[in-house]
C-alpha positions in Angstrom: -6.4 18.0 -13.4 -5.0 21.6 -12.1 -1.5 22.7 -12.8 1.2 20.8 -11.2 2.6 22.0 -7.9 5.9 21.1 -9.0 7.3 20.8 -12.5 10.6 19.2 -13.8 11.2 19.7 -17.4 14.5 18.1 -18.9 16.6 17.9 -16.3 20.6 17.2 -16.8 23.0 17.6 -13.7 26.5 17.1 -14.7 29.4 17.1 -12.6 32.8 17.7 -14.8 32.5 14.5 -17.1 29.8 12.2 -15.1 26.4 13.3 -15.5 24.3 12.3 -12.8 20.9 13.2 -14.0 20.0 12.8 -17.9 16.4 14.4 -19.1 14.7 14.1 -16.2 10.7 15.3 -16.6 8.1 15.1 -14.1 5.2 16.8 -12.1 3.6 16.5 -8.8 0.6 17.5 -8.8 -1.3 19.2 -4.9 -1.9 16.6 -2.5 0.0 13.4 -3.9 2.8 11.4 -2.2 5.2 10.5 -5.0 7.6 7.7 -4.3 10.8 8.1 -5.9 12.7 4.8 -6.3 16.2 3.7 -7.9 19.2 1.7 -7.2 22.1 3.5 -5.8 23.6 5.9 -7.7 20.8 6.4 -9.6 20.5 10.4 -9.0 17.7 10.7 -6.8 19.9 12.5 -3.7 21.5 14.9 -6.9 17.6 15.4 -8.1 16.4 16.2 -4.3 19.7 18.5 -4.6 18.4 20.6 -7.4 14.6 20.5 -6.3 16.1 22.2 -3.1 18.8 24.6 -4.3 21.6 22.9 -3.3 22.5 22.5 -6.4 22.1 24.0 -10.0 21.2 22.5 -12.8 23.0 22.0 -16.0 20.2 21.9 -18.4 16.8 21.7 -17.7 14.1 23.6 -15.5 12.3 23.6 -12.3 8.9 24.9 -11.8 7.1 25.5 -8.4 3.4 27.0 -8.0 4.0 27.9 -12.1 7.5 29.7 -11.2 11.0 28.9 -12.8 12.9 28.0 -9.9 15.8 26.3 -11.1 19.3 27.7 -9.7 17.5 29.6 -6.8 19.4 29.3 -3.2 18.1 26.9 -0.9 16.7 29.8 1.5 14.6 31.2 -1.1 13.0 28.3 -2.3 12.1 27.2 1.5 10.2 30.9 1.5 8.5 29.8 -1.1 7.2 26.5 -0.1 9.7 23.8 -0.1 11.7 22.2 2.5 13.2 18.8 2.7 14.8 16.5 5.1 17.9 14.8 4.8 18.8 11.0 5.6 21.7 12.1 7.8 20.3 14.7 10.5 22.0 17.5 11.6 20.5 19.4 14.2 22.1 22.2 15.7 23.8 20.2 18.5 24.2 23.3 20.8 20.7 24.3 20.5 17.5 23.0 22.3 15.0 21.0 20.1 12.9 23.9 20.9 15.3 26.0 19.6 16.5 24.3 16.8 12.6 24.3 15.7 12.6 27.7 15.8 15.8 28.6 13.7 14.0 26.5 10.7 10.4 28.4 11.2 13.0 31.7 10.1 12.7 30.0 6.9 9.1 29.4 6.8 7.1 30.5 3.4 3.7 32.1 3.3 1.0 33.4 5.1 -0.8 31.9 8.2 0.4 31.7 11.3 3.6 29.4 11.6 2.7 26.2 13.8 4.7 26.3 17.1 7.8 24.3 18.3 5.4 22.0 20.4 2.5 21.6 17.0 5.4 20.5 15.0 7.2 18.4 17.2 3.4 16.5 17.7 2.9 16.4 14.6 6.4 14.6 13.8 6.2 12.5 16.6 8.3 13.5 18.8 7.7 13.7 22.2 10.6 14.6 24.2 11.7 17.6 26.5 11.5 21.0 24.3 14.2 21.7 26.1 16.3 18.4 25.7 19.4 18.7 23.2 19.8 16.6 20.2 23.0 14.5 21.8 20.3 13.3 24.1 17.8 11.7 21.6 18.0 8.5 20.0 18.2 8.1 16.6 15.0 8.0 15.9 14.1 10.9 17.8 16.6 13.0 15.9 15.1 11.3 12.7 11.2 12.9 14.1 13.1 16.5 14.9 14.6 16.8 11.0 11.2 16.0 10.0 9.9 18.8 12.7 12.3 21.4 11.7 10.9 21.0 8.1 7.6 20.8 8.8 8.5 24.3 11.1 9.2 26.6 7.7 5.8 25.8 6.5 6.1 23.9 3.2 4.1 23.1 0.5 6.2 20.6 -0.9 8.4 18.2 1.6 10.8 16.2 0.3 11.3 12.9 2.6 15.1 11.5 2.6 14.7 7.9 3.3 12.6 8.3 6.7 12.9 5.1 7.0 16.1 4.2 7.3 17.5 2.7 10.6 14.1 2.4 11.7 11.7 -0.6 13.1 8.8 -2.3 11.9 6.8 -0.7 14.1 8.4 2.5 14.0 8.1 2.2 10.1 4.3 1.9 10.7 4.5 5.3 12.5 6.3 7.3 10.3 4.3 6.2 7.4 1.2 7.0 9.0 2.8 10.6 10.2 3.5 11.4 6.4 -0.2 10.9 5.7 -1.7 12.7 8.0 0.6 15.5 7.0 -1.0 14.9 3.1 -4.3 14.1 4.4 -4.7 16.9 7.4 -2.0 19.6 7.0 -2.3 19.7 2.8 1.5 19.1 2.6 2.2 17.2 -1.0 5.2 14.8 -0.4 7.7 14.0 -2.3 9.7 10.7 -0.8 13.0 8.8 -1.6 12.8 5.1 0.4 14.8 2.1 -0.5 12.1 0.3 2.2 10.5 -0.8 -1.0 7.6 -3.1 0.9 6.7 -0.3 3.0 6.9 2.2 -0.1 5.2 0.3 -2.6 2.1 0.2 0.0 1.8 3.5 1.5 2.3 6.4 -2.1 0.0 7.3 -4.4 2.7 7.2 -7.7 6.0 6.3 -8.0 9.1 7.4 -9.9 11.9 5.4 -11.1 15.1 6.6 -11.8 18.3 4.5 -13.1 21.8 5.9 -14.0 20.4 9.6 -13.9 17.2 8.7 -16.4 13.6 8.5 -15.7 12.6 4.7 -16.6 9.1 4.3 -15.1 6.4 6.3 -13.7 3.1 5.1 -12.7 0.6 3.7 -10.0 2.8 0.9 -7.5 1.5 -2.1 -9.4 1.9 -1.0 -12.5 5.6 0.0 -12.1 6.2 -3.2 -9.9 5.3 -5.1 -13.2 7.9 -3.2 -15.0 10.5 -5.5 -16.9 12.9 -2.2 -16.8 12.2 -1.6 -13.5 12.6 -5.1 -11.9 15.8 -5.5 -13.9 17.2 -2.1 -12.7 16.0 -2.4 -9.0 13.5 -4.7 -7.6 15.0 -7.6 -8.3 13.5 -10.8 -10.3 11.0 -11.5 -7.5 9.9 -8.0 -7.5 9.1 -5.8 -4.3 9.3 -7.7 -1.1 
């Protein structure tokens, strides 16, 4: 197998006396979608936080395309090939979707020609007015413009913030299928935090499972499904749904 697109090596995020990761170690290797999993409070939003430069490590590294990484600013790391989404938009409410498209290809990383407002807001999904604001979209159409904004910088690794969340069954269906063709037909590896376990389970290639800041289980869906730790922890004694 080549040399992991993204590489986490002994991860520990403290904050004064709580530590909310513990020895985290993982890679993601080019073209996977990785499901990361755990109950709340388990550290994935604090491990998407140091993946991105929002926040810095307290032990441990982070290694993109074979580079230490870990501590960088969020801005340098999206020129380099990461971007992520969050699972509260928030749009630049004075700006057009068009515009606020724009702003985030600013940050985009590498070479080849950057896709443009209207590529990225079809290949999200979205089809509103370019010129519409944000305060004008539902919620699921803001959901498909954080996911355009990111796809705007260019990335190489996306990190997916529950997508999922607040969505329908159908619309479920549609985002799911949006995040592989973005594997399948842009090369984007994905990265994705869901607590829609049924949909989850289906749809990624490997999953992660954190639980109070520690790595418990990693493997293919089935296998970690099966996982006395892991059903214990998170999926419940019936397993997924």
């Amino acid at each position: 197998m080549s040399a992991p697109l993204l590489e986490v090596e002994g991860l520990t995020k403290r904050y004064g006396a709580f530590t909310a990761l513990h020895q985290v170690s993982f890679a993601v290797h080019e073209g996977e979608l990785v499901g990361l999993i755990g109950p709340n409070g388990a550290g994935k939003t604090t491990l998407f936080h140091v993946i991105s430069g929002v926040a810095a490590p307290t032990r441990g590294e982070v290694c993109f395309r074979g580079r230490r990484v870990s501590g960088w600013t969020p801005d340098r790391l999206c020129h380099l090939g990461i971007a992520r989404t969050f699972q509260i938009p928030r749009p630049v409410r004075r700006l057009t979707v068009r515009e606020n498209i724009l702003l985030a290809a600013t940050y985009g990383a590498g070479p080849g020609p950057a896709l443009s407002p209207e590529a990225c807001m079809e290949w999200a999904g979205l089809r509103v007015d370019p010129d519409s604001y944000p305060d004008q979209l539902t919620t699921v159409d803001v959901k498909r413009l954080e996911l355009a904004r990111a796809l705007a910088a260019r990335p190489k690794l996306l990190l997916v913030d529950e997508g999922l969340s607040g969505l329908r069954h159908q619309e479920m269906e549609q985002a799911v299928q949006v995040l592989r063709r973005l594997r399948d037909e842009l090369g984007i590896t994905i990265l994705w935090v869901e607590h829609v376990m049924r949909v989850l389970m289906r749809s990624v290639d490997r999953v992660i499972v954190l639980n109070y800041g520690e790595k418990i289980a990693e493997g293919p869906p089935g296998q970690v499904s099966r996982d006395p730790r892991v059903i214990e922890a998170y999926l419940g004694s019936g397993g997924p749904e």
